[in-house]
N, C-alpha and C positions, 0 to 999 in steps of 0.2 A: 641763342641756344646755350645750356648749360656745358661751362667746359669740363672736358675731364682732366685730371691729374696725370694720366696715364700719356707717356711719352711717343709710345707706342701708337696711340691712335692719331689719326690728321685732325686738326682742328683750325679753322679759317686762320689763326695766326700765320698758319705754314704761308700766305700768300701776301702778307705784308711786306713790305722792304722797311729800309734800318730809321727814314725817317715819320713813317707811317707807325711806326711800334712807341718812338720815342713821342710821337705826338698822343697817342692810346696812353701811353707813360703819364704824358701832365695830365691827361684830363682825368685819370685815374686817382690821379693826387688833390687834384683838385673834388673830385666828388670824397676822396676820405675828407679831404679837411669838412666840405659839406656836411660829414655824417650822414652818405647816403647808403641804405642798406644793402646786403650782399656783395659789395663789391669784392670783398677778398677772393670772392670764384673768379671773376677777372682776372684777379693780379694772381692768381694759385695759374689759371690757363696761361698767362703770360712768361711765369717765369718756368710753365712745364716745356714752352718752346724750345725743343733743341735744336732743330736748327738756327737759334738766334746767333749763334757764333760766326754759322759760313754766312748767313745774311751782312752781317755786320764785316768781315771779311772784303765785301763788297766795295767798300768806303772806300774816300783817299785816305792814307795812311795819318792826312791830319786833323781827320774830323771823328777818328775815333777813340780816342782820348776822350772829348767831350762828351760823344754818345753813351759812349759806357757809361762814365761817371755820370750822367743825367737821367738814365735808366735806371741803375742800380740805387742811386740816391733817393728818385720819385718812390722804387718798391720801398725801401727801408721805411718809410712813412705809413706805408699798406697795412692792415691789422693782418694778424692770423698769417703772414708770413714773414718764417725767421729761418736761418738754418735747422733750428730743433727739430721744427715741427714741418718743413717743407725740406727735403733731401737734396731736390733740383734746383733750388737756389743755392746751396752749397757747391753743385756741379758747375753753377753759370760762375758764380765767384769765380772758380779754377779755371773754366777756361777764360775768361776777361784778362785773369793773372797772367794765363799763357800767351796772351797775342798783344798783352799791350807792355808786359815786359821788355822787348824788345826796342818799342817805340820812346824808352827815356834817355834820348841822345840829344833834345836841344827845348828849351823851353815852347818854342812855335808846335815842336810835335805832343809834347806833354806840359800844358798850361798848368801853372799851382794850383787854380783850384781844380781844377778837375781832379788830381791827384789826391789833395788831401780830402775832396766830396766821396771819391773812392773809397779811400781808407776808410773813411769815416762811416761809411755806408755797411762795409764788411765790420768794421760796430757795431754796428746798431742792429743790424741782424744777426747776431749771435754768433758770429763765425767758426766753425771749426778747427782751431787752429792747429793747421799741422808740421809738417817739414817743407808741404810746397808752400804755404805760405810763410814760412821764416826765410824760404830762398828769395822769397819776394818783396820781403821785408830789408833783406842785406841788399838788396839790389837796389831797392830806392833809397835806402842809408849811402848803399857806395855812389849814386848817382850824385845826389847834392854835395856829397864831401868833393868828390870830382867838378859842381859845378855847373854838372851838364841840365835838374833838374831845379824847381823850388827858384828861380834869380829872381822872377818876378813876385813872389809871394808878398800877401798883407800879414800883418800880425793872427789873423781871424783864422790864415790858409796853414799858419805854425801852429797856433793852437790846439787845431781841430787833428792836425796830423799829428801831433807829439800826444793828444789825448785819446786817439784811435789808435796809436802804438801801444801803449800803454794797457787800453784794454783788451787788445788783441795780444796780452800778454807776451810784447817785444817794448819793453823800456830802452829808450836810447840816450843817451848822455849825449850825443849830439844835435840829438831834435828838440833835445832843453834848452841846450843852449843857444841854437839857431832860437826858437822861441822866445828866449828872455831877452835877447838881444831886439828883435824883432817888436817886444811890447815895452822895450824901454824906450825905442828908438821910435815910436810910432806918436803921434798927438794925442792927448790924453782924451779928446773929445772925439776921437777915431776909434775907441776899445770902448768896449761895456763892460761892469762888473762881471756879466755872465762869463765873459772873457777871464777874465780875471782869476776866478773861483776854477773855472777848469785847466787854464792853465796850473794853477798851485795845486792840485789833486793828480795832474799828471807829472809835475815835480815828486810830491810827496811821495806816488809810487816807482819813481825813479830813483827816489833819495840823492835827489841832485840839491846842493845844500851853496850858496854862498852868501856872507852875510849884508853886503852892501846891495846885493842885487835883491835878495828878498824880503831886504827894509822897505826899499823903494816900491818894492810892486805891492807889500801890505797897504805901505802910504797911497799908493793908488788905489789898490782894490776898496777902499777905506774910506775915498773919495769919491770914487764913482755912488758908492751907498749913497752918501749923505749928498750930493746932485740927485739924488731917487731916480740914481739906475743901477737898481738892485733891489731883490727881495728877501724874505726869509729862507730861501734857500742860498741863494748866493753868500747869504755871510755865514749861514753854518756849514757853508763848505769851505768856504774861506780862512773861518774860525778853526775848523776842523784839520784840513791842510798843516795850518801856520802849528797849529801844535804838536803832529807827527812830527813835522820836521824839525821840531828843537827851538822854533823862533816864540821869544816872548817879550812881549813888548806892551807893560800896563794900560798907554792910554790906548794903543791899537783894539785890545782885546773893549776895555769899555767901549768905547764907541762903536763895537759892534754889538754889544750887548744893548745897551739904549738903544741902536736901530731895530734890535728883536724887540725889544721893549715898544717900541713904537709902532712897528706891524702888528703888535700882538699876535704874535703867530701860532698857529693852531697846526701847524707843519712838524708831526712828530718827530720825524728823523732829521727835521732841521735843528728844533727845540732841544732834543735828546743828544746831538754833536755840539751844541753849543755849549750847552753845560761837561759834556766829558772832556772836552777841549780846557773849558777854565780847571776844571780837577784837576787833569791831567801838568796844567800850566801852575798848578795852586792858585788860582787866582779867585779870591774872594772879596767882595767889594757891595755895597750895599747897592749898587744896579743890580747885578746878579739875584742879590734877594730880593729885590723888589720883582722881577723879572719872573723868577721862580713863584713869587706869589700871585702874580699874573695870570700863571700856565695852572695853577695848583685849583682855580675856579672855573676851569675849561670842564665842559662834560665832554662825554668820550672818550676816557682819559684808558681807559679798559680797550679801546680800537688801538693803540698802540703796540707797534710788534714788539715778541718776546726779547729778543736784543735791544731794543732802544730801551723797553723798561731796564733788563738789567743794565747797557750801560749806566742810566743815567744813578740807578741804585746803588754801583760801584762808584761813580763820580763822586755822590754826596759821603762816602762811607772814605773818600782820597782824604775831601777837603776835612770832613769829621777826625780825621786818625792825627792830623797836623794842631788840631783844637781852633781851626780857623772857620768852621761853622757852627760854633759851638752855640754862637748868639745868633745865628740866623734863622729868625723866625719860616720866613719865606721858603727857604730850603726842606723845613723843619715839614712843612704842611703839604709843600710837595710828595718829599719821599713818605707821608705819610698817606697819602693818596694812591701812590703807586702801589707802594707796598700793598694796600687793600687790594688793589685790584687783582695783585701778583694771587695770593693768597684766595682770594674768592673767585675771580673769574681765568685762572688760565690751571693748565693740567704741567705733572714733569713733561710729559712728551713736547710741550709746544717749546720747550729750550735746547739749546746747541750745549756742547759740553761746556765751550768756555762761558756763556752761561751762567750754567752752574756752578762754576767755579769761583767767577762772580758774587753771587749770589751767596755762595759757604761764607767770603770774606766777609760779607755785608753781617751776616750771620754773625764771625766773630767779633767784629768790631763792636757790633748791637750788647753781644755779651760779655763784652770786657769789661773789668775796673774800672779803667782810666776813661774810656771816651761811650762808655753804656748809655743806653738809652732808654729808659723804663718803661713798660706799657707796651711794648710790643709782639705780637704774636708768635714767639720764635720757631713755633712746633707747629711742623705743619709737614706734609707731604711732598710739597715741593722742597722745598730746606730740607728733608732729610734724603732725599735724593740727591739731590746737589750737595750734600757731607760724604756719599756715597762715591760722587764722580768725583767729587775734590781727593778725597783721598785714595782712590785709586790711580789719578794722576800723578799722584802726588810717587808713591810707589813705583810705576813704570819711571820717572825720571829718574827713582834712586836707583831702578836696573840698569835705564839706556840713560846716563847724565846729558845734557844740553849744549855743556860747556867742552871748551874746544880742550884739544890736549897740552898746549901751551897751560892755561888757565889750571888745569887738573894737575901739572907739576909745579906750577907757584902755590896751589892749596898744600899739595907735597911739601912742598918744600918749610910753610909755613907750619903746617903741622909738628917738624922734626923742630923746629927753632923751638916751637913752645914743648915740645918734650924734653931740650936739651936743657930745657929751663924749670924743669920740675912738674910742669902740669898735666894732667890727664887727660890726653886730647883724643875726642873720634871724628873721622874722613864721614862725608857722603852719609848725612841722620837725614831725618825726616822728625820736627817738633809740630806740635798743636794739631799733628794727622794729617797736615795737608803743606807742609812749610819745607822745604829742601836747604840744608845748610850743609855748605863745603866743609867748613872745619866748627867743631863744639868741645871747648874746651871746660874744662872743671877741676874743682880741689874741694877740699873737705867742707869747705863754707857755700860754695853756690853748688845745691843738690842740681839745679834743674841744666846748669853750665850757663858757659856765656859764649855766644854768638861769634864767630869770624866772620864778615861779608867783606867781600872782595868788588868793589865796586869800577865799572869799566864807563866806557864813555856812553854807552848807550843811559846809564841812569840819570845823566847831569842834560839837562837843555844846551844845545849852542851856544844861545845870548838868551841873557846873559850867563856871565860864565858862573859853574859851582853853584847854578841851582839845580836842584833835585826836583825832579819828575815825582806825580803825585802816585805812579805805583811803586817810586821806588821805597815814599815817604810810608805810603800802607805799609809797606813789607818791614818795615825798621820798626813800625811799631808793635806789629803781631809780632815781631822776634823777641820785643820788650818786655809783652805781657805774659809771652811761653815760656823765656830763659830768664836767666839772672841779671844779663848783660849784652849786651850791644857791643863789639868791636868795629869799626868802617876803617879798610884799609885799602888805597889808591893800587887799585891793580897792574896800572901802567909802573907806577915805580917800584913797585914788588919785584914786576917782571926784569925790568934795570936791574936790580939788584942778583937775583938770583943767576940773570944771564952773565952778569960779572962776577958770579961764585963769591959775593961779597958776605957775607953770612953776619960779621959783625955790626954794618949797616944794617942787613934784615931786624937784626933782635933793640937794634938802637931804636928803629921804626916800629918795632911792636911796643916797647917799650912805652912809647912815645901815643899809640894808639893807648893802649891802655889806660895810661893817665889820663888821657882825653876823654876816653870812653866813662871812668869814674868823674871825671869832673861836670861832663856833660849829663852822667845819672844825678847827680847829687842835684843837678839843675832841674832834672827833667822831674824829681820827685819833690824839690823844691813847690813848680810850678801846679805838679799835683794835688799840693799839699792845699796850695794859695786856689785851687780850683777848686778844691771838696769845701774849700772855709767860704768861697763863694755861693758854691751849691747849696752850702745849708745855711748860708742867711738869707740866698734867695727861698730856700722852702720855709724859714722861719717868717719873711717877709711874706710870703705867698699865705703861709697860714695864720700870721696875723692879718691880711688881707681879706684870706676865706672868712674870718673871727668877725671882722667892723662888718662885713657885709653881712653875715648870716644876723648880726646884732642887730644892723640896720633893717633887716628883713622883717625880724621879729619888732621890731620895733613898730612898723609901719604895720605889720599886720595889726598888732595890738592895738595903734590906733584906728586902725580902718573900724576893728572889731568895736572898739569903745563908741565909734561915731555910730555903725551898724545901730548897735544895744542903744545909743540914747534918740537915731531916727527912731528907733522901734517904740521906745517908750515916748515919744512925743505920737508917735501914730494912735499908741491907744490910748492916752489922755483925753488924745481930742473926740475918740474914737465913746469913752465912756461918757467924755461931756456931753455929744451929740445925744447920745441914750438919755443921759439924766434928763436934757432940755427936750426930747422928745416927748418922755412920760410926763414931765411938767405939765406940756401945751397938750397932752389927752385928759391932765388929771383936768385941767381947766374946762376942756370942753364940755367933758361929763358934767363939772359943778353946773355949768351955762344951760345943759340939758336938763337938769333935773330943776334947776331953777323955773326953765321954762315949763314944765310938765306939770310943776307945782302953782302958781300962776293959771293953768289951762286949768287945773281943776279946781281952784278955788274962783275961778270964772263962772 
């Protein structure tokens, strides 16, 4: 019979016992993997049972660990139930939490995995995460620091519990580290990439960062691929991961690129992290374009969600603003695809703000000077929505600033230097409508001012050191194209400074930027210079190009046409001889007739 939802009514479950449910539990799992239909009414009456608590209550105290987490694990698999949309699964969560809390006193009463199939389980069903579950969160964190939980665990049973924290929005800095220790310490032919990949995404959203430990485990994750155990998802989470967190490492990133290259992956959120990982890392390399040209003849390219296009729109618009895709064809035909599709197949509504904000940059990079892009559609409905949300963010930042207070007294503080120094400096603008700069200085000669950025560690990668992250290299360069000038000044020693009321060091250190910052222009318009001289002997080359071919065009018509005209004239020569040699052999026959008629009558 059909079950109902409703808690309140009896339904045959009420007379099962705790191992009769858990065996209902696999074979319920087993007909989902099946694809047999309706089952979710099953698994909906299953977890509508309330009494399953005091059933399960029944047990010895040491076989209920397992049952829960074998029950709850089997549902997580179930379609059509999750917290959201089923309430009662949410109530069995809490009470499971309530009766097996208790029971984390010795590994025999609470085995690893059943612990972290648990956790993992209130994942995968969407969990509601509230206060009773952060008590129950600190209580299995206080049990393993105690020792009393997790002794027997595999690297698989860390993994899964450090990546079910995580998204059950409780990041723990000791379940990372139990983790990493755990997959360094494991045989490399005991973990899968898949391993791998989700351990570094539960790092990434812990921002647990060390650089000897997350060499090794890339060198792993990196390995497992190339043994082909891994897929196109494994390494653009991999890929993805390693560049949140600051690690960059040239051949790493290749070799994950040639493995995308070799899936040929049709996996848009994998395709789409892959590439805003190398932006994001600068990393341009002729894999990558190869790679990009790959992806750029895939149809379907329009099924791609609104976030992955704009990431990878913002990616190509990182590596564009640095002049390191400048030659990259492959890139080049990509974001030329996307963008169509942006443009003809999606609406403003189908974007998130950041998005759009996205999307404005891509805009101005497209219409700048230095790194433009000719031929592209720049007007359009979506772009002018996204100029709308950019700059209206842009405005709330300049009411509610981002940056901390420490931060907003070294702009302070820098600001007075460069006043005490003759210039005319404003706190807190807003340049190109959408750009937030701390301090903008000017004098009679730069109308439009030049730029102060205060640059902190989040802009620079880990490893290696004093390299620049590709939003922080966009941001340097729209400030280039808006203002007169660029100043980059290290915030950490700012801060030294100013905390030491050292003022004379401050102005020696501006000083010091300054000259940098003109020396580094004079470079940076140098290079411009040697790029427009490039640009137009490549379009003088291009149109002495278009010139030999349209020649050669003409040419070959002309003769196609001259052979045309003289088959034609050879067709009616022959065509008039035939005529002439025809009337010949009638005039003859006539003479032979009249011969003959003349003969009959002189007969």
């Amino acid at each position: 019979p059909q079950l109902s939802p409703n808690p309140a009514k009896p339904s045959r479950l009420s007379q099962l016992g705790p191992f009769p449910l858990l065996q209902l539990s696999n074979s319920l799992l087993d007909m989902v993997l099946a694809r047999r239909p309706k089952v979710h009414r099953v698994a909906y009456g299953l977890v509508a049972h309330v009494r399953l608590a005091e059933v399960f209550q029944s047990l010895p105290e040491e076989q209920r660990w397992p049952c829960w987490s074998m029950l709850m694990f089997n549902l997580s698999d179930t379609p059509d139930t999750n917290c959201k949309v089923t309430p009662y699964l949410q109530q069995l969560f809490e009470q499971g939490m309530a009766h097996l809390e208790p029971l984390m006193t010795s590994p025999n009463m609470c085995p690893a995995n059943c612990l972290s199939s648990f956790v993992l389980a209130a994942a995968k069903n969407k969990l509601n995460f509230k206060d009773v579950h952060k008590e129950f969160m600190l209580s299995v964190e206080t049990a393993i620091r105690e020792g009393r939980v997790m002794g027997d665990a595999s690297a698989q049973d860390w993994v899964d519990l450090q990546w079910s924290s995580m998204q059950l929005g409780h990041p723990s800095d000791l379940m990372a580290d139990r983790a990493v220790d755990a997959m360094l310490h494991t045989p490399a032919e005991k973990v899968s990439g898949r391993n791998v990949a989700d351990l570094f995404v539960g790092l990434m959203a812990a921002q647990w960062y060390d650089e000897e430990a997350i060499r090794k485990l890339a060198h792993l994750g990196v390995h497992k691929v190339d043994v082909n155990d891994g897929n196109a998802q494994v390494c653009g989470d991999l890929m993805w991961a390693l560049s949140a967190l600051g690690w960059y490492d040239h051949e790493v990133y290749d070799r994950i690129i040639a493995h995308m290259a070799k899936f040929e992956s049709k996996d848009p959120r994998a395709n789409a992290r892959v590439f805003y990982a190398a932006a994001l890392a600068q990393h341009m390399t002729p894999a990558l374009d190869q790679f990009a040209a790959v992806v750029s003849t895939q149809k379907r390219l329009n099924g791609w969600a609104p976030h992955e296009q704009a990431d990878l729109i913002h990616g190509w618009v990182m590596l564009r603003s640095t002049g390191l895709a400048e030659e990259a064809r492959g890139m080049l035909l990509l974001f030329r695809s996307l963008l169509s599709s942006v443009f003809w197949h999606k609406t403003p509504s189908h974007y998130r703000r950041p998005d759009h904000v996205r999307l404005h940059e891509a805009r101005q990079v497209i219409c700048s000077v230095a790194f433009g892009v000719p031929g592209f559609p720049i007007h359009s409905k979506i772009l002018q929505r996204s100029q709308e949300v950019a700059e209206k963010a842009a405005w709330e930042r300049k009411e509610r600033p981002s940056t901390t207070p420490k931060q907003q007294a070294v702009e302070g503080a820098v600001a007075e230097a460069l006043k005490e120094g003759g210039a005319q400096v404003l706190q807190n603008v807003v340049v190109g409508g959408t750009i937030n700069v701390g301090v903008l200085m000017g004098n009679s000669t730069c109308k439009r001012g030049i730029a102060v950025d205060l640059l902190d560690e989040t802009s620079y990668f880990c490893h290696p050191p004093n390299h620049l992250n590709g939003i922080t290299s966009l941001r340097h360069m729209l400030l280039r194209e808006f203002c007169d000038g660029l100043v980059v000044l290290p915030l950490a020693e700012c801060t030294a400074l100013v905390d030491a009321g050292d003022k004379e060091g401050l102005v020696a250190l501006l000083a010091k930027a300054l000259q940098e910052a003109k020396e580094l222009s004079a470079q940076l318009a140098a290079q411009q210079e040697e790029r427009l001289k490039k640009r137009a002997e490549k379009a003088r080359e291009n149109a002495r190009q278009r010139a030999e071919q349209e020649a050669l065009k003409q040419e070959k018509k002309a003769k196609k046409k001259a052979k045309t005209e003289e088959i034609f004239q050879r067709k009616r020569q022959a065509k008039m001889m035939a005529i002439e040699q025809a009337k010949a052999e009638q005039g003859q026959e006539q003479q032979q007739r009249s011969a003959s008629r003349e003969k009959q009558e002189a007969a």
